[in-house]
C-alpha positions in Angstrom: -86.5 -77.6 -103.5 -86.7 -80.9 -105.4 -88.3 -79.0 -108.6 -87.2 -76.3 -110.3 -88.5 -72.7 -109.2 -89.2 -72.8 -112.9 -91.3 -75.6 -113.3 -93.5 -74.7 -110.2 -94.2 -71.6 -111.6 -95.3 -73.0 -114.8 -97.9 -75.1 -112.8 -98.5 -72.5 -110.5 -99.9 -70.1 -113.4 -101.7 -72.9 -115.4 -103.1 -75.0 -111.7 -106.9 -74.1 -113.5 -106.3 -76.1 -116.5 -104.6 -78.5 -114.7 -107.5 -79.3 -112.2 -109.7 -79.1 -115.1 -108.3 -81.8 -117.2 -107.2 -83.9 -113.8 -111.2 -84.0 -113.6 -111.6 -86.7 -115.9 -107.8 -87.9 -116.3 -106.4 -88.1 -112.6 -103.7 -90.8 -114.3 -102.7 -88.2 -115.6 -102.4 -85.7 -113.0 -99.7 -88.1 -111.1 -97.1 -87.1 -114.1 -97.1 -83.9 -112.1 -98.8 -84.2 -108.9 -95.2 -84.0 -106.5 -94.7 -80.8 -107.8 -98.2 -79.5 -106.8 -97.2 -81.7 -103.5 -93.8 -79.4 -103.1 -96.0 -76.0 -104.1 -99.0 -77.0 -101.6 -96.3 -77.6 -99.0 -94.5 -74.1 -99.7 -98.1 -72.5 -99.8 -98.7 -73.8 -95.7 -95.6 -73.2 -94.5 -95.9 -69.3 -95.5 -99.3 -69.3 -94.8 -98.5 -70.6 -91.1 -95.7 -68.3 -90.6 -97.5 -65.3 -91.4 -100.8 -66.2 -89.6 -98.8 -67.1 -86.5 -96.9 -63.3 -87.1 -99.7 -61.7 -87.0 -102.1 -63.4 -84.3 -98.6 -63.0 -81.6 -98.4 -59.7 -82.9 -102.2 -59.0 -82.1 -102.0 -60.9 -78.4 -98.5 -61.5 -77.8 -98.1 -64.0 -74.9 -102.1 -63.8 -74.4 -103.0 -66.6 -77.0 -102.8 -69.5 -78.0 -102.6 -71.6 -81.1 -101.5 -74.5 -83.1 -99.8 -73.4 -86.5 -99.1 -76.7 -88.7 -101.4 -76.7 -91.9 -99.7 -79.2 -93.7 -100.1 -81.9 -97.5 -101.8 -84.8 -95.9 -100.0 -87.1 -98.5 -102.6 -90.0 -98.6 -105.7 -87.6 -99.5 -106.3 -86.2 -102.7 -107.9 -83.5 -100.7 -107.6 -81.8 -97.6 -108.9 -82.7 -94.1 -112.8 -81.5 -94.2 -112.1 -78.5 -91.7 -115.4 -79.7 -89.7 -113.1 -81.8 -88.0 -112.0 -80.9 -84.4 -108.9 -81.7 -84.8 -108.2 -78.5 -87.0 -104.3 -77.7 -87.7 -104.7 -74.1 -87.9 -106.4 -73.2 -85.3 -106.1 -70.0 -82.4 -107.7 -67.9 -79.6 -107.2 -65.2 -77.6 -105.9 -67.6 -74.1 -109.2 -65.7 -72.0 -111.7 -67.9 -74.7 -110.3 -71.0 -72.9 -112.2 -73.4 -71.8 -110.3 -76.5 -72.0 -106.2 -76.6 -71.5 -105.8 -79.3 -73.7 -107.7 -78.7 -76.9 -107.8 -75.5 -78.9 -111.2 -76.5 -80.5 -113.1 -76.9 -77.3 -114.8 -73.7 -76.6 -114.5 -71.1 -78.9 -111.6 -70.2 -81.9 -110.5 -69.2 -84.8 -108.9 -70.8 -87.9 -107.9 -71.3 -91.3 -110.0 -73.7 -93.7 -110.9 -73.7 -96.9 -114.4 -74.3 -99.1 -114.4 -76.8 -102.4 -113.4 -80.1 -103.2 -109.6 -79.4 -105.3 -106.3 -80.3 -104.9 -105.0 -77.7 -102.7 -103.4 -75.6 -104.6 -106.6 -74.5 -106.7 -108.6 -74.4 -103.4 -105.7 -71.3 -102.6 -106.0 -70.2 -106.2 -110.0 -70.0 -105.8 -110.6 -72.0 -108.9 -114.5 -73.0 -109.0 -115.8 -71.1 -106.8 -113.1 -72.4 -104.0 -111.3 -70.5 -101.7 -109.6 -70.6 -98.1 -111.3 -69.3 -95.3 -110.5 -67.6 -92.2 -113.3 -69.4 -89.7 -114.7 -68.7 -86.1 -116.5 -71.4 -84.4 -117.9 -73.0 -81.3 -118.1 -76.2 -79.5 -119.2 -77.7 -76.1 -119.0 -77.3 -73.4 -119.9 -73.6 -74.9 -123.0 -72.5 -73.7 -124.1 -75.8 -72.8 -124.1 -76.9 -76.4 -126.6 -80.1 -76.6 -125.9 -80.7 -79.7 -124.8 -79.2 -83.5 -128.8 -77.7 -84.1 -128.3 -75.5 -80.7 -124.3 -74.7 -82.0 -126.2 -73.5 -85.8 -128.8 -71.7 -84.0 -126.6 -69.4 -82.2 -124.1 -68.8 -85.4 -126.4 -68.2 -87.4 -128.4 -65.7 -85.3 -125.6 -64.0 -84.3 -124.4 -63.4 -87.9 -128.1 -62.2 -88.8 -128.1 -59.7 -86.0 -124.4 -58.4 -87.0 -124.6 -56.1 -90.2 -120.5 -55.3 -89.2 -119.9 -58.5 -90.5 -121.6 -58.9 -93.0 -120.9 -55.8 -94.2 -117.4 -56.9 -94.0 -118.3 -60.2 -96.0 -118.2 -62.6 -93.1 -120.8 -66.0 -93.8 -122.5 -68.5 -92.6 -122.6 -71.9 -93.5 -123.7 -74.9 -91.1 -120.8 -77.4 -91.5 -118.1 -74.1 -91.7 -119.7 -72.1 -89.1 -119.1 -68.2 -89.6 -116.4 -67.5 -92.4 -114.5 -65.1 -94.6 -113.1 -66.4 -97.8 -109.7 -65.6 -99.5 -108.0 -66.8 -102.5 -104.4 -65.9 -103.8 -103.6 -65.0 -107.2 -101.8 -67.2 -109.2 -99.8 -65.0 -111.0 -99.0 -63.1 -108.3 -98.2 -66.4 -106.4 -95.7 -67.4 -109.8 -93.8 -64.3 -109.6 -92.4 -64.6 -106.1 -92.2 -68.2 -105.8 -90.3 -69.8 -103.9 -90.6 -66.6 -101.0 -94.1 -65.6 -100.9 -94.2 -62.1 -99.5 -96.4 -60.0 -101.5 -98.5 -62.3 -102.8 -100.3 -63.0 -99.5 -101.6 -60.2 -99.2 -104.9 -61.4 -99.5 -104.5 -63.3 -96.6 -103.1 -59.9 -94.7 -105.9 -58.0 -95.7 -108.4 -61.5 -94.3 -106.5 -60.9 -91.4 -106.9 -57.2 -90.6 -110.7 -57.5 -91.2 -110.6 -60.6 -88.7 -108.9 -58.8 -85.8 -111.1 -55.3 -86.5 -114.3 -57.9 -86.0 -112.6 -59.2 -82.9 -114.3 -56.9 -80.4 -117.6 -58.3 -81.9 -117.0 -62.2 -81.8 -115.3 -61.5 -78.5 -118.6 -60.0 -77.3 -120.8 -63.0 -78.5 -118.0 -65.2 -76.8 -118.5 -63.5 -73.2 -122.2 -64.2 -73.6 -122.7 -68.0 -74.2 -119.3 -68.9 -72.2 -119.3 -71.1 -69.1 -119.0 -69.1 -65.7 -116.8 -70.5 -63.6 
């Protein structure tokens, strides 16, 4: 650790008055932003241990998955998590339709919603939050396009009260989601090991895999034969 367990907790418990005043003072943000670097940093590395835990635990040597959410250091923000080339991204291996790209068919991953630094994206401050995500792409269904890849999210969260009974949305740039945040406090107290305190994410989890049976039916449908 370059800074103190100390000091990262003090930021970690104060991160929403810290993005609030970085709002309008980002010179001043930089006093402190390579500590929210080193927090963000020990925030993805837990968060990719446990989620690749759990999803080998699930389907053992029957998946597939690329586990390396990571600080891109020249963005203020992260990667928006439209992009294909996701880094938290996984699927049962019988969803494959390409060998070479995760994001070609049918997967799930992590994202996020908002616009903060990453740390108040985890710590849901204005309405943020991470987001476990299921999505499609071609050559799914003979996708012709991103209307026909909306169309069938979207009508197949509509039909589903299961998941949105168990809080799953829709939005057309995420696709279908479930949003999580961490508690700060919580967060503070075990920093630097984060055990406990991603729960949350556990509990995102266990609803994702009890839904599986249902996004694994819609999967079988619109998937490629052959």
């Amino acid at each position: 650790m370059k800074h103190s367990a100390e000091l990262c907790q003090l930021v970690i418990r104060n991160m929403a008055t810290i993005a609030d005043i970085s709002r309008a003072h980002y010179d001043w943000f930089k006093k402190i932003e390579k500590v929210e670097e080193e927090i963000a940093d020990r925030l993805f590395t837990s968060i990719n241990e446990l989620v690749k835990q759990r999803v080998q635990a699930k389907w053992g040597e029957n998946q597939r998955g690329s586990y390396e959410m990571a600080l891109n250091p020249s963005k203020k923000n992260p990667p928006p998590v439209s992009k294909p080339d996701e880094q938290m991204a996984f699927e049962p291996s019988n969803w494959e339709v390409n060998e070479d790209k995760i994001d070609q068919g049918a997967w799930y991953s992590v994202g996020y919603r908002g616009e903060g630094y990453w740390t108040s994206i985890a710590f849901g401050i204005d309405n943020e939050a991470l987001l476990l995500r299921f999505d499609i792409s071609p050559p799914f269904a003979d996708l012709d396009g991103e209307s026909t890849r909306e169309r069938l999210l979207e009508d197949f969260l509509k039909k589903s009260a299961l998941l949105k009974k168990n809080g799953f949305q829709y939005d057309d740039e995420l696709g279908i989601f479930l949003p999580f945040t961490l508690d700060a406090n919580k967060v503070a107290e075990e920093y630097p090991d984060l055990k406990d305190s991603l729960s949350p994410l556990n509990e995102a989890l266990n609803k994702l895999f009890e839904m599986h049976e249902t996004f694994a039916e819609f999967v079988y449908q619109i998937k490629p034969s052959g």
